[in-house]
C-alpha positions as CSV (number, residue, x, y, z in Angstrom):
1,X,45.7,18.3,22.2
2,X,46.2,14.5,22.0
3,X,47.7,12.0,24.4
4,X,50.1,11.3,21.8
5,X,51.5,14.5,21.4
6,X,51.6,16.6,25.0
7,X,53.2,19.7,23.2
8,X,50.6,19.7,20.4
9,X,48.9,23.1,22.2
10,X,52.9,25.0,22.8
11,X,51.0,27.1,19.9
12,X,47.6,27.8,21.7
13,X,46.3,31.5,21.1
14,X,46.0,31.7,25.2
15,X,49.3,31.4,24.9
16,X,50.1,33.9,28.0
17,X,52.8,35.3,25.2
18,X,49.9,35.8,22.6
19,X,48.1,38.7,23.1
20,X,49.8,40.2,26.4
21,X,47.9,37.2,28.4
22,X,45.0,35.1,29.3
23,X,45.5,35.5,32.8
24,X,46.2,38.1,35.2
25,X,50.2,37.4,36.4
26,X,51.3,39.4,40.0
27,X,55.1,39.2,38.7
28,X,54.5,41.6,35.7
29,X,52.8,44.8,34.1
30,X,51.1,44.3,31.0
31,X,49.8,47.3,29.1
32,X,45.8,47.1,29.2
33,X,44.5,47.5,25.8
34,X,42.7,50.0,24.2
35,X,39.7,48.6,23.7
36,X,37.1,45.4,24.9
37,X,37.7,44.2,21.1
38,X,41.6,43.6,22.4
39,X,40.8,42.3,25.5
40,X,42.7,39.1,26.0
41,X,42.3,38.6,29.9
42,X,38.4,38.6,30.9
43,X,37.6,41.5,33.5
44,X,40.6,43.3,32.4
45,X,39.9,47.1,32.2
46,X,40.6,49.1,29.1
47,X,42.3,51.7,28.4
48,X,39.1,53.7,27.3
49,X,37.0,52.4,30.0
50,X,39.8,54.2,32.3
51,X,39.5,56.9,30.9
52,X,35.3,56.8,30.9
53,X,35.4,56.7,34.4
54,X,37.5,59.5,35.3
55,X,35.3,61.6,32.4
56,X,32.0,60.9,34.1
57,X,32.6,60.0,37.6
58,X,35.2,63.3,37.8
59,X,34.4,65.2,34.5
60,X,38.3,64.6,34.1
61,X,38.6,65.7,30.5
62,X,40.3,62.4,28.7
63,X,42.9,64.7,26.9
64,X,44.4,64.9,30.6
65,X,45.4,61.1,30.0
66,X,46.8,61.4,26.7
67,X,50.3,61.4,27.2
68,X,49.8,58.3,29.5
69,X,49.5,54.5,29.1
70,X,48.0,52.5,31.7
71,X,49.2,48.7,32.8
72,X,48.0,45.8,35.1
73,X,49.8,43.8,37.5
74,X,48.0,41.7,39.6
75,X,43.9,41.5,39.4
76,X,42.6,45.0,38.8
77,X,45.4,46.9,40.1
78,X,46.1,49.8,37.5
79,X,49.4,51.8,37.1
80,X,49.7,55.0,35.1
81,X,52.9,55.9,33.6
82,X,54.0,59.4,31.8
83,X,55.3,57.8,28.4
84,X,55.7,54.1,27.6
85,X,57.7,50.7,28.0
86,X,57.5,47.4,26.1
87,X,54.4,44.6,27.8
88,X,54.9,43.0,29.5
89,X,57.3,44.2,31.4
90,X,58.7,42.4,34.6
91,X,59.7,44.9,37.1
92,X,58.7,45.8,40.7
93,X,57.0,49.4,39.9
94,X,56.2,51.1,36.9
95,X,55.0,55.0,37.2
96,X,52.5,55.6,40.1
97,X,49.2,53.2,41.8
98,X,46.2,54.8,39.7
99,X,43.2,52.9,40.1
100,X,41.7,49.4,41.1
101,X,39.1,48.0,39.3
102,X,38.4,44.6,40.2
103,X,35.4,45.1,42.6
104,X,32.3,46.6,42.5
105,X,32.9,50.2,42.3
106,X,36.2,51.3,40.7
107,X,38.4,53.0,43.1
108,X,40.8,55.5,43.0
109,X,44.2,56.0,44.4
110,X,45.4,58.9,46.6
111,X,48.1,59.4,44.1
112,X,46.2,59.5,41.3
113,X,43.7,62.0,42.5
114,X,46.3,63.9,44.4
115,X,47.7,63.9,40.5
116,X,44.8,64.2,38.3
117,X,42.1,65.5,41.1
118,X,43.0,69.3,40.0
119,X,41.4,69.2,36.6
120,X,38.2,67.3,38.3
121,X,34.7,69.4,38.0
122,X,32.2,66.5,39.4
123,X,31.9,64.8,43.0
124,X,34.6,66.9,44.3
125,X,34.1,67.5,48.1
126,X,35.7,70.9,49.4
127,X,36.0,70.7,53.2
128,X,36.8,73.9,55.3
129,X,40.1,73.8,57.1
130,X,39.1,71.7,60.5
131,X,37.4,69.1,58.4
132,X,40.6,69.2,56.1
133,X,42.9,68.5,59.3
134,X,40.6,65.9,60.3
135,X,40.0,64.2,56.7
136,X,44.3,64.1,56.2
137,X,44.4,62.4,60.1
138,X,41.7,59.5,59.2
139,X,38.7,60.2,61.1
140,X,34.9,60.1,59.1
141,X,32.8,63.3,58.9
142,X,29.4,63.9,58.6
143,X,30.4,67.3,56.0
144,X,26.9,68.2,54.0
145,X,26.8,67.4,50.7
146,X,24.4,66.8,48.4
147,X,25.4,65.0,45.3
148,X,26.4,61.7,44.4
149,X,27.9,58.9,46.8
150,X,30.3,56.8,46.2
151,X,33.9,57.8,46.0
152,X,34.7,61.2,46.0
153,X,37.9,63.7,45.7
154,X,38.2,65.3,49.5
155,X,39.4,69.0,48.4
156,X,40.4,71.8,50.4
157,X,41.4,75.1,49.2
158,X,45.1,76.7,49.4
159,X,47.0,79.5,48.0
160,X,46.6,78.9,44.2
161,X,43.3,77.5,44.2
162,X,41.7,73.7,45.5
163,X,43.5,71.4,46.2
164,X,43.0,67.4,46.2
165,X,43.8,65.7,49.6
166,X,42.8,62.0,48.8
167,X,39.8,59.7,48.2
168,X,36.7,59.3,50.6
169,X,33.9,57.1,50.2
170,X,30.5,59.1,50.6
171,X,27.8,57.1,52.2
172,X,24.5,57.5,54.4
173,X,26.0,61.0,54.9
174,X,30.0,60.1,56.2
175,X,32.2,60.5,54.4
176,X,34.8,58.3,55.0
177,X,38.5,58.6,54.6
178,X,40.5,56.5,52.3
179,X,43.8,57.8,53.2
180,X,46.3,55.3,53.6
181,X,47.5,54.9,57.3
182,X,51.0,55.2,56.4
183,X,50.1,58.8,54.8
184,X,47.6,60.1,57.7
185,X,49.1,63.6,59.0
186,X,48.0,65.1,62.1
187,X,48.4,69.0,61.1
C-alpha cells in the first residue's frame, strides 16, 4: 500500500471476505475448513482435526460426524450442525455448542457428549447410581479409575444401555464435574 493510494490493499488476500477470514469475528459463524492446507485464520481448528480428537480421545468412529459441518464463532468456540448453511453466516446460533478448542486441552460440551457420548468406547467413566446423582448436582468424586486423565464422558447406565451425563475433568484422582450450573439437577 502507498501513501498515495489508501485503497490500493481493498484487494488484499486477508481480505476477511477471502478465504472465510483472517481473523476470528464474535458476530458470525464461519465454517472451519477441512483441512490445515485451508486454514485461513491461524489457531483455527479443522474440520479433520475435530474429528481426530473425538476418534482417539473417545474412539468416536469419524463416520458419526459425517452428516455434520462444523463452524466457529468467536476464538475456539465450535458449533456442530446436522446439514449445512452458506459461511459465513451472521446469526445468533447455529445447531448445538460442540467443542472449544482454543486452550490447552480441547474440551467438550455437555451437549455434544450428551449427543455423540453413546457411540464413545475410550475414557468413558461409568459411575454407579449415587455417584451419578452426585456428578448431575456438581459435586467432585474421588470414583476409581484407572485410565487416562483429562476430560472424560461421566456415564451411567439406564434402561437401554449407558448413558452420557456430561463432561468431567479427571485429575490427581477427582473427577470433577463440568456440568453447567444452570443444568445441575439434584435427583
Amino acid at each position: 500500500m502507498s501513501e498515495d493510494d489508501p485503497g490500493a490493499d481493498d484487494d488484499r488476500e486477508d481480505d476477511p471476505g477471502a478465504d472465510g477470514g483472517c481473523e476470528n469475528d464474535p458476530e458470525r459463524f464461519e465454517r472451519l475448513p477441512a483441512t490445515a492446507d485451508e486454514r485461513g485464520v491461524e489457531g483455527r481448528a479443522t474440520r479433520q482435526e475435530v474429528v481426530d480428537f473425538w476418534d482417539e480421545r473417545f474412539g468416536v468412529p469419524p463416520e458419526t460426524f459425517e452428516a455434520f459441518t462444523f463452524w466457529e464463532k468467536g476464538a475456539g468456540k465450535v458449533w456442530a450442525l446436522h446439514g449445512d448453511a452458506p459461511s459465513p453466516i451472521e446469526v445468533e446460533a447455529l445447531g448445538m455448542t460442540f467443542l472449544r478448542t482454543r486452550q490447552e486441552h480441547w474440551k467438550p460440551t455437555t451437549d455434544a457428549v450428551q449427543r455423540f457420548g453413546r457411540a464413545a468406547t475410550e475414557n468413558v467413566i461409568e459411575l454407579p447410581r449415587e455417584h451419578a446423582r452426585r456428578f448431575v448436582a456438581g459435586e467432585d468424586l474421588e470414583p476409581e479409575w484407572d485410565g487416562d486423565w483429562g476430560y472424560l464422558i461421566v456415564a451411567h447406565e439406564l434402561v437401554g444401555g449407558l448413558e452420557p451425563l456430561g463432561v468431567g475433568l479427571f485429575t490427581y484422582g477427582t473427577l470433577q464435574s463440568m456440568v453447567p450450573k444452570g443444568r445441575r439437577r439434584d435427583l
